[in-house]
N, C-alpha and C positions, 0 to 999 in steps of 0.2 A: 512278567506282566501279562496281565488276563486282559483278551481283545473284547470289547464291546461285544454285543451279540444284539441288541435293540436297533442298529443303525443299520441303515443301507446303504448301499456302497457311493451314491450320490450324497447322502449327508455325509458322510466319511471325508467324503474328496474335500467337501464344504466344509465342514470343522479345521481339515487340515491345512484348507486355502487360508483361513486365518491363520494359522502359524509358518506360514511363511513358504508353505508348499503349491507348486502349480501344476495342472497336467502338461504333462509335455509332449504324449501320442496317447491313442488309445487302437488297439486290437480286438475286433469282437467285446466280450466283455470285460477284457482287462485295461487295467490304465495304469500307466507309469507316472509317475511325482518325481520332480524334483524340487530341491531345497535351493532358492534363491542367495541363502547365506553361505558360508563355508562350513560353518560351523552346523551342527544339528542344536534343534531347539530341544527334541524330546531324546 
């Protein structure tokens, strides 16, 4: 699977909040997601 390359790392987060992902911490510039469900969506 080929990663976007057009997005930024805030639309990123934001596309992903709609499926079902939320940050959970962030460190300088990195952020961690978790999946609310068990299952994965993607």
């Amino acid at each position: 699977m080929k990663l976007p390359r057009d997005l930024s790392g805030a639309e990123l987060v934001k596309k992903l909040g709609t499926l079902g992902y939320r940050e959970t911490r962030q460190t300088g510039s990195h952020i961690r997601l978790t999946c609310a469900t068990p299952e994965h969506i993607i």
